[in-house]
C-alpha positions, 0 to 999 in steps of 0.5 A: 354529637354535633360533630358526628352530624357535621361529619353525616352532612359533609359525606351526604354534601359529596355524595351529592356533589359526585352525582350531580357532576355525574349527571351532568356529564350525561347533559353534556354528552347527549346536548353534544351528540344531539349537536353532531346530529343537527348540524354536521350530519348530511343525512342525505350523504351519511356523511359530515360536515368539518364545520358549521359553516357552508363557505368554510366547507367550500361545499365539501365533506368533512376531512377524515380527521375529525372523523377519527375523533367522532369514532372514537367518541362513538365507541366511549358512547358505546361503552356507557351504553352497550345496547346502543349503536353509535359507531355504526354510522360513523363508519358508515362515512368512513368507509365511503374514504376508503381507496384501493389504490397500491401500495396497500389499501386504506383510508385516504384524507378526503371522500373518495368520490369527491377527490382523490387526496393524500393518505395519511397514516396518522388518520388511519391509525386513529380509526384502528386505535378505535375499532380495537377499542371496540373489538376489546369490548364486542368481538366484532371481527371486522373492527379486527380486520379493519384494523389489520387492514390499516396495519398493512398499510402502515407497515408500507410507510416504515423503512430504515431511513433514520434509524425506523419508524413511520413516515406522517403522509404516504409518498412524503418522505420529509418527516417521521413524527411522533403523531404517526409513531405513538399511535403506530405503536398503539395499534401493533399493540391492540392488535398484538392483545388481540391476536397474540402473534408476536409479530405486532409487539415486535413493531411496537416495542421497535417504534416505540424504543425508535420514537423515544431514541429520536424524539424524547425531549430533555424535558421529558415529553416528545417533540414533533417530528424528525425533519428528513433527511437532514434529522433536524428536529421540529421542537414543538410539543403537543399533547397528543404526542405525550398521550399516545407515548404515556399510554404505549408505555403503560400498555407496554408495561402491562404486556411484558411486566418490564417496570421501565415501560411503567417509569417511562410512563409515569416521567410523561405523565408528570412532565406533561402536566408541568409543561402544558397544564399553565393557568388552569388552562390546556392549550388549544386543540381539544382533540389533542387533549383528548388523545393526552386523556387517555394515557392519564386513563390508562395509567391510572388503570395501574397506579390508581390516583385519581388525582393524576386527571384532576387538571384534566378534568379542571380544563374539561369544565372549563371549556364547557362553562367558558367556550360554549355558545347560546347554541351549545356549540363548543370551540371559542372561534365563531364558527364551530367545529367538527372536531371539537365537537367530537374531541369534547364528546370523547372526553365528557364521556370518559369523565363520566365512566372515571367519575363511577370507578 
């Protein structure tokens, strides 16, 4: 009898546990959120601020950049609570970075009635990434036509040189990086599960096999960039170039049933957990760890072991009980950031919908 109570106590203490872990993730997003509001949102603008500093900002807006993560921690909002808007003004600042200009239109680096700046087609291809994130779950047709437009643009950055793939910055022929490829072929890949024309899995299985020819590591993660036209190889690794690879490779997976999509996968998954997860800790760059979270959801969408995110989900606490500030704000330099902000809103919000399933 005593150990049936004991047992009856233990399952009630987890229960209790899980949902008070639960609950405090929504704490966490709405104190997050609230932040983003106060202290980054030019009302007056509709737009943001980088940082919470004014001489920091050089009394400019915000890049684009962190604005990529801001709209994908929109949509995750959004996918907690459907009924709410949170992407509206979001993309209500984005588009205002929208330029016209030839070859092809697109997002460009800064607000375009402030500068006109340089185009980068990683930027871009982190606001499609996004939209098609929300188009899966609303059918918006213009979240599918940005991302089109996006796709346009990126197109006008692939060429031959190299073997394939796309270029980083539009007019910058120096280097072919895994940021601007990984999520190249995460959007040919949304757009091809959307729209079925075969012309988009055909880019993305060709920048995919491209990016693991020139830039898989012996370790098996990927390195930054193939430096032009030298090829020499730029060897740093960061997590968001295992994320957008591991989840290509599930998602590849999923569309064609090929298994070595899925091995491909799971060897990124494991080999970037081995390299960057170092004394319970992530590197810096929260938004990069963003980006690494998601192929770890993705997979485990298919492989369903929840213990693949657990040193994910051991860094997102810590952040949260060691680089927060009397204000709430999330970053360990003084002056906080936009993009942390963001970066951290996306991935407390994700937690809360993987703690349910």
């Amino acid at each position: 009898m005593k150990n049936i109570i004991l047992t009856v106590l233990m399952c009630f203490v987890v229960v209790i546990s899980v949902t008070a872990q639960t609950a405090d993730y929504e704490k966490r997003i709405q104190i997050i959120n609230k932040n983003i509001s106060q202290r980054f949102y030019d009302k007056n603008e509709s737009l943001y601020f980088e940082t919470t500093d004014s001489v920091t900002n050089k009394g400019n807006h915000s890049f684009l950049w962190p604005l990529c993560a801001l709209i994908q921690a929109a949509n995750e909002m959004e996918v907690l609570q459907p009924t709410k808007s949170y992407m509206a003004v979001v993309m209500k600042a984005i588009d205002q970075y929208y330029s016209e200009r030839a070859p092809a239109p697109a997002y460009q680096a800064m607000v375009v009635k402030e500068k006109v700046d340089s185009r980068f087609y990683d930027d871009n291809e982190w606001v499609a990434i996004a939209l098609m994130d929300a188009y899966s779950r609303t059918h918006n047709k213009q979240y599918l036509e940005k991302s089109q437009m996006i796709y346009r643009f990126l197109l006008t950055g692939h060429d031959k040189v190299a073997g394939g793939g796309f270029y980083w910055e539009e007019g910058n022929f120096k280097s072919k990086n895994t940021c601007s490829n990984g999520p190249g072929v995460l959007v040919a890949l949304r757009l091809y599960q959307a729209t079925k024309q075969k012309a988009y899995l055909d880019t993305a299985v060709a920048v995919y096999n491209w990016t693991k020819q020139h830039l898989l590591s012996p370790e098996g993660i990927y390195y930054d960039a193939v430096k032009l036209p030298s090829l020499k190889i730029d060897s740093a690794f960061y997590t968001y170039n295992a994320g957008t690879m591991l989840q290509s490779g599930v998602i590849l997976y999923n569309i064609t049933g090929d298994k070595k999509y899925l091995t491909d996968a799971k060897n990124v998954a494991t080999a970037a957990e081995k390299h960057f997860y170092k004394n319970g800790r992530l590197p810096g760059g929260y938004w990069f760890n963003a980006v690494l979270m998601r192929g770890y959801i993705e997979l485990y969408k298919v492989e369903k072991d929840k213990n693949r995110l657990q040193f994910i989900i051991n860094d997102a606490d810590n952040i949260w009980n060691n680089e927060r500030d009397g204000n709430n704000l999330l970053g360990k330099r003084k002056i906080k950031s936009l993009i942390d902000q963001a970066a951290m809103l996306e991935i407390y919000a994700r937690l809360k919908k993987f703690k349910n399933t």
